[in-house]
C-alpha positions as semicolon CSV with decimal commas, in nm:
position;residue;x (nm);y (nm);z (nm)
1;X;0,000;0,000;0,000
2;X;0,275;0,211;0,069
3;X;0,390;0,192;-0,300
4;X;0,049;0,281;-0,431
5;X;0,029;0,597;-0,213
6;X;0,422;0,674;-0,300
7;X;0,308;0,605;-0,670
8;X;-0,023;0,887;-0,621
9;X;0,247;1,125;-0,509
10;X;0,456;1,085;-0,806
11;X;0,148;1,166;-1,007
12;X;0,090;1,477;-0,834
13;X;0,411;1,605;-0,856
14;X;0,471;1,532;-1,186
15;X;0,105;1,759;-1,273
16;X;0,241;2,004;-1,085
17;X;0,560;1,997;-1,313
18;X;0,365;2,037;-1,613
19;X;0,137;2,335;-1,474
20;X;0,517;2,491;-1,353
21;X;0,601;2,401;-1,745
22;X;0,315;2,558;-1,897
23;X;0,394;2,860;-1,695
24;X;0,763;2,849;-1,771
25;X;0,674;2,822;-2,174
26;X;0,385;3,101;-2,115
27;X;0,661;3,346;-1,971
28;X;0,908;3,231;-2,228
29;X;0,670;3,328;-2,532
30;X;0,569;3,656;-2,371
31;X;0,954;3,703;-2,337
32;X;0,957;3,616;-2,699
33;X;0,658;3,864;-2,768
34;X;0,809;4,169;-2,623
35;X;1,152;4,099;-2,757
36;X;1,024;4,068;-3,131
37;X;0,794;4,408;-3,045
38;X;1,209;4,600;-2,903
39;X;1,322;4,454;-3,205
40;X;1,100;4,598;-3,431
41;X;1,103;4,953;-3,237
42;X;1,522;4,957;-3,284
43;X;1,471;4,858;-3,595
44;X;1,252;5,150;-3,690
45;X;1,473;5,390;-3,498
46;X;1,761;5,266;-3,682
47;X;1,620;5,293;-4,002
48;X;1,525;5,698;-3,876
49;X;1,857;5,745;-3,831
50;X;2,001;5,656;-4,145
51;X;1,702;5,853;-4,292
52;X;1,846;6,178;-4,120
53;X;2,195;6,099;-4,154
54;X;2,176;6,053;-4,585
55;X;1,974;6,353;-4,574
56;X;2,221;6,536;-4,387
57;X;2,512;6,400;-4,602
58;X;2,317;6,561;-4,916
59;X;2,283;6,844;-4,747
60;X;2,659;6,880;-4,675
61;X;2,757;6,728;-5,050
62;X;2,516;6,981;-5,201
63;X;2,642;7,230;-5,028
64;X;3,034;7,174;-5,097
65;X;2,984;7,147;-5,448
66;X;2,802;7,510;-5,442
67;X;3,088;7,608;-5,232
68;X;3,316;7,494;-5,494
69;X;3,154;7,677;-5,783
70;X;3,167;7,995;-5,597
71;X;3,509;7,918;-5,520
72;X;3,599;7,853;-5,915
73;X;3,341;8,199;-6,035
74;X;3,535;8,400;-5,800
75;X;3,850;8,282;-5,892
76;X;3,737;8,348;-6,260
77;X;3,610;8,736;-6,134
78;X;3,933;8,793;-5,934
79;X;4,165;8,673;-6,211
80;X;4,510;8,542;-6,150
81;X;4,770;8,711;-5,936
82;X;5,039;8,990;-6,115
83;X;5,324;8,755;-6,111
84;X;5,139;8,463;-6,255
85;X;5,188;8,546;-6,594
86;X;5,567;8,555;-6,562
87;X;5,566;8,182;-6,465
88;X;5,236;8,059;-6,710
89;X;5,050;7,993;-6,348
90;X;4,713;7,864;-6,407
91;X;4,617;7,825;-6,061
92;X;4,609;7,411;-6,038
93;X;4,926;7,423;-5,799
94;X;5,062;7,555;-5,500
95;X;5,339;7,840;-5,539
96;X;5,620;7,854;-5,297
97;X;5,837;8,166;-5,284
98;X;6,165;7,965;-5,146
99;X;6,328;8,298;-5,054
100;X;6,041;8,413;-4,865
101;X;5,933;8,113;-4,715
102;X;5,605;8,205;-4,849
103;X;5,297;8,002;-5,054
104;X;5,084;8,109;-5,271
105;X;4,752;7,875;-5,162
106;X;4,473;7,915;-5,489
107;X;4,212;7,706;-5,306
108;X;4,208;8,002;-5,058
109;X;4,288;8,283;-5,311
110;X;4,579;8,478;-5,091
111;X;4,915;8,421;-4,949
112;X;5,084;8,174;-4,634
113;X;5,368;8,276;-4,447
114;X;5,582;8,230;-4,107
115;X;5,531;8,588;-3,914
116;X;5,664;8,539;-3,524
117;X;5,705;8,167;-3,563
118;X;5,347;8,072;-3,682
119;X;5,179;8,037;-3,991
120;X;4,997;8,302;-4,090
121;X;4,721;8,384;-4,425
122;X;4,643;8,643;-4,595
123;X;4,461;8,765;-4,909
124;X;4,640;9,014;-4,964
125;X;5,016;9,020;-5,043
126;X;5,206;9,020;-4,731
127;X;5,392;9,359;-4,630
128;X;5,716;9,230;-4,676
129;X;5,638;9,172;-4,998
130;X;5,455;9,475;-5,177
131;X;5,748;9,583;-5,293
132;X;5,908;9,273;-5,433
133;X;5,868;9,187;-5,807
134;X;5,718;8,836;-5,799
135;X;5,736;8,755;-6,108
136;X;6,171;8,777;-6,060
137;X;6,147;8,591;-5,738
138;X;6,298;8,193;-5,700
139;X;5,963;7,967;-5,666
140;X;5,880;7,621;-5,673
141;X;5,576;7,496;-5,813
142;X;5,435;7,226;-5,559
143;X;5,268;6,950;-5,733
144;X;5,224;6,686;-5,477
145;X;4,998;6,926;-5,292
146;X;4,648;6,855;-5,294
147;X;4,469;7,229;-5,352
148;X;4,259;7,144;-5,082
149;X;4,515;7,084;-4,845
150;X;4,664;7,362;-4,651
151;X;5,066;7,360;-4,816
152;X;5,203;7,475;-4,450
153;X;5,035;7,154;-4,272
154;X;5,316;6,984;-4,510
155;X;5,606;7,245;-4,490
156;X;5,797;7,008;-4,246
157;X;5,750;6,699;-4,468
158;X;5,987;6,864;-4,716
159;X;6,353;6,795;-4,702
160;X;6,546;7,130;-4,682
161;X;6,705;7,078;-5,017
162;X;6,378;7,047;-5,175
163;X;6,297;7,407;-5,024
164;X;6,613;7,552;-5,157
């Protein structure tokens, strides 16, 4: 008798096992549920943001290239510097005045030079120059230069014989 009534407690534990399993696979689909629901919201969110961020990348494209024909219709309007005809300059390069330690930057449309040390720009010719014909000066036309790159970010890249 004592098996039979160990055997009814078997049975009783073993519903209460199922009930605690039905729970268990009840929480894990809810769990399942609200994941797939997160999922979906990041997913949306994400897809926002990449929205906003090619819009703001045409945006910024769009407005470089208008920036760039300005910069090229000015250019045109302002015409080249007086000492470019003595060297056939068509503003595509970089000018270095080796005996002034100066450039000549066309992106920006004005002159770099060391005053006290640092670099400094200026549209205008520099004061230690105005009297100085350009056009007889030593210069080095700088090639490797990217015009959109600043040419005194690269001054110390340069060997000194390439300077001089």
């Amino acid at each position: 008798m004592s098996m039979f009534l160990s055997f009814g407690g078997q049975t009783e534990i073993q519903a209460q096992g199922r009930q605690n399993e039905k729970k268990y696979w009840k929480q894990i689909e809810k769990a399942e549920k609200e994941r797939s629901k997160y999922i979906k919201k990041q997913n949306k969110e994400r897809d926002k943001y990449f929205r906003d961020l090619r819009k703001q990348e045409e945006k910024y494209y769009k407005e470089a290239l208008k920036q760039r024909r300005n910069y090229h219709k000015a250019l045109r309007r302002k015409g080249p510097p007086p000492w470019a005809k003595a060297y056939g300059y068509d503003a595509r390069n970089h000018i270095y005045f080796a005996d002034y330690r100066t450039f000549y930057d066309p992106y920006r449309g004005g002159y770099v030079y060391i005053e006290g040390g640092n670099w400094r720009f200026s549209v205008d010719i520099p004061s230690f120059l105005v009297n100085i014909n350009l056009g007889n000066a030593r210069t080095r036309v700088l090639r490797d230069i990217p015009l959109n790159r600043s040419p005194e970010d690269l001054y110390d890249d340069y060997d000194d014989d390439y300077w001089n």
